[in-house]
C-alpha positions in Angstrom: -19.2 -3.2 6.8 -16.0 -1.5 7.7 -17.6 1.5 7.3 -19.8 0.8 9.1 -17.8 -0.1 12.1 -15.9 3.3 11.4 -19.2 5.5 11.3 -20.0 4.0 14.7 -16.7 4.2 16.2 -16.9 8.2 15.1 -19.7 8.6 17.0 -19.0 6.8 20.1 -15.9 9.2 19.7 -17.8 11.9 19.4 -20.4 11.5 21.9 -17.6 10.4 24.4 -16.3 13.5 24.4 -17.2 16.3 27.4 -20.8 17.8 26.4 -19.4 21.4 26.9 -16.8 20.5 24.6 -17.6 21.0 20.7 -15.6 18.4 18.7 -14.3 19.5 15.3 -14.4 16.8 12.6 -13.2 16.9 9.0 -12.3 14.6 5.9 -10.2 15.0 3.0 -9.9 13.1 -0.2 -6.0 11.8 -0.3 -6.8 10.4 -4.2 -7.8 14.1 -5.2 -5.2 15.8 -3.6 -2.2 13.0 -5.2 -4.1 13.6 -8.3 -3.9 17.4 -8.4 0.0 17.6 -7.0 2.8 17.8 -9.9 5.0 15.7 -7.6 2.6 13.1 -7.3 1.6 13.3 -10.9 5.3 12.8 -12.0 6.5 9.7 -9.5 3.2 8.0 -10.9 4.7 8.9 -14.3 7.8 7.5 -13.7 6.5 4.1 -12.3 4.6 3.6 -14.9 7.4 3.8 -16.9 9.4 1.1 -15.2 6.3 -1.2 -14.9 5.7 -0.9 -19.0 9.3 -1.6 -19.4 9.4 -4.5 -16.8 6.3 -6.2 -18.3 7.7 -5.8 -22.1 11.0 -7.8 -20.1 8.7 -10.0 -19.0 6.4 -10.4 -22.4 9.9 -10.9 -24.3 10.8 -13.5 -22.2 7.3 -15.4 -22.8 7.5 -15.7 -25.8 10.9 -16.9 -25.9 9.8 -19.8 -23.8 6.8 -20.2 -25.6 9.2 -20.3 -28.9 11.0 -22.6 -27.6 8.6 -24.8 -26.2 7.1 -24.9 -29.9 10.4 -26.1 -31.3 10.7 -28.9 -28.8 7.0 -30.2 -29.1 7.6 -30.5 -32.9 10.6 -32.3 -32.5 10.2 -34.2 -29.2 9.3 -37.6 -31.2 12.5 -38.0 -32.9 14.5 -36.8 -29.9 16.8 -38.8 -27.8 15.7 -39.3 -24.5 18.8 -37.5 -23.4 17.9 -34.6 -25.5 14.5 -34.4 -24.7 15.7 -34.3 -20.8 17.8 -31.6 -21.7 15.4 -30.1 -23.3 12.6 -30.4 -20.6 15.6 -28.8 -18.2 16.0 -25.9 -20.6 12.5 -25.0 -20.1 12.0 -25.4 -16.5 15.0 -23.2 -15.8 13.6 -20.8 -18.4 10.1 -21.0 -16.7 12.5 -20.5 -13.1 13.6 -17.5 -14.7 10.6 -16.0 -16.0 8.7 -16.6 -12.5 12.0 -15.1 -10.6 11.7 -12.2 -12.7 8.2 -11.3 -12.2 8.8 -11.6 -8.0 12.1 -9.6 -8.3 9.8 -6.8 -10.0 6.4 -7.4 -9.2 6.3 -9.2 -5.8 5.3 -8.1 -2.3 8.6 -6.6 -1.9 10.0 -6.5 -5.2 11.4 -3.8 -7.6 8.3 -1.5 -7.8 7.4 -1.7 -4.4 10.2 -0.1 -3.0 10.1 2.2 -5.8 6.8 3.1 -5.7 8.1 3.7 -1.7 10.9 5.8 -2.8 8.8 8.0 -5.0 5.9 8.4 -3.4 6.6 8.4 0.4 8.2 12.1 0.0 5.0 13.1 -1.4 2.9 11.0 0.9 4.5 12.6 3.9 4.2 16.2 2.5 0.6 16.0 2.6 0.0 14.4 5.9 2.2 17.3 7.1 -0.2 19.4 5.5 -3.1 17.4 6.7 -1.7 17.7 10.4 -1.2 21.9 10.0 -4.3 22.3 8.5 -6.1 20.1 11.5 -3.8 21.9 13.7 -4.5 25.8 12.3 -8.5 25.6 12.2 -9.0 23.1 15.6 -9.9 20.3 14.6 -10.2 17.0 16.4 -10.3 14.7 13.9 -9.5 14.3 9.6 -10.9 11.5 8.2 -9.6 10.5 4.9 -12.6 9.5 2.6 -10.7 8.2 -0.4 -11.8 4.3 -0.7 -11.8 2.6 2.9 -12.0 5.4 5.9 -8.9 6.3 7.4 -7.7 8.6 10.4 -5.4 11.1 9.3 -5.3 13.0 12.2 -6.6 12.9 16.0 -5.7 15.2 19.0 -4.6 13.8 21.4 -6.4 15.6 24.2 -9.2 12.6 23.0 -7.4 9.8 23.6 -9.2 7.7 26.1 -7.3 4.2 25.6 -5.5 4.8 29.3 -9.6 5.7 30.5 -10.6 2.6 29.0 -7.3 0.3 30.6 -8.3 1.9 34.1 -12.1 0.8 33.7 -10.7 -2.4 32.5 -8.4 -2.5 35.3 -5.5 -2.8 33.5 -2.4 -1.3 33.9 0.5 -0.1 31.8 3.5 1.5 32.3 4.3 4.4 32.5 6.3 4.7 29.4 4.1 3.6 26.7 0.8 4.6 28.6 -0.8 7.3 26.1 -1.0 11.3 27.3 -4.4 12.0 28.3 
């Protein structure tokens, strides 16, 4: 459906444009081009690394608690009830742990996400430069990106028609922030 959407927002982009005026529309394929750079190819290495040593981290410590847990099932009959308290503490804290552990290094803003940031925004940011030169060097309007869900990667700016749109809307914006036209 987003697609969708996008196709017909190309087109009303497109056909919005002056008649005399040819637009010039391309796409690339970001996942082939990250696939075929060495750069790319090595920060995806390297976080692969860290996420096979973080989940062996994590496996070890499962297993630990599930160790445990085993030991104190088998034994929680003859246990005092201050024992089996302790015990029951033990566990939660372990299970704390274990759960803190994985959001540290596998949560929304954990461990790998800001090194998966740190590796691969360099690269990211090379070929969007390169994106923008190429657009740039051959004239073209518009780069779509057509890896997965369909992304601008470029526009020129000489198409912009959001301050068009506020006037028709009768809206106004400052001066500032209103975009060039």
């Amino acid at each position: 459906m987003r697609r969708l959407y996008a196709m017909v927002a190309l087109l009303a982009v497109a056909l919005s444009v002056d008649a005399h005026a040819q637009t010039k529309i391309g796409h690339v394929s970001s996942e082939a081009i990250m696939k075929q750079l060495p750069d790319a190819q090595d920060a995806q290495r390297q976080l692969d690394a860290l996420i096979v040593e973080w989940q062996n981290e994590l496996q070890k410590m499962q297993q630990d608690w599930q160790r445990r847990f085993d030991e104190y099932d088998k034994r929680k009959l003859i246990m005092t009830d201050q024992r089996r308290a302790e015990t029951e503490k033990e566990l939660q804290d372990l299970d704390k742990k274990i759960a803190d552990f994985r959001n540290l290094k596998f949560g929304q803003n954990g461990d790998l996400f800001n090194k998966q940031n740190e590796l691969m925004k360099p690269v990211q940011d090379r070929v969007f430069k390169a994106i923008q030169d190429v657009a740039l060097e051959e004239e073209y309007d518009y780069i779509f990106d057509k890896s997965g869900e369909i992304l601008l990667m470029y526009s020129n700016e000489e198409n912009d028609l959001t301050a068009k749109v506020l006037a028709k809307l009768q809206v106004s914006i400052p001066a500032t922030t209103a975009p060039k036209n």
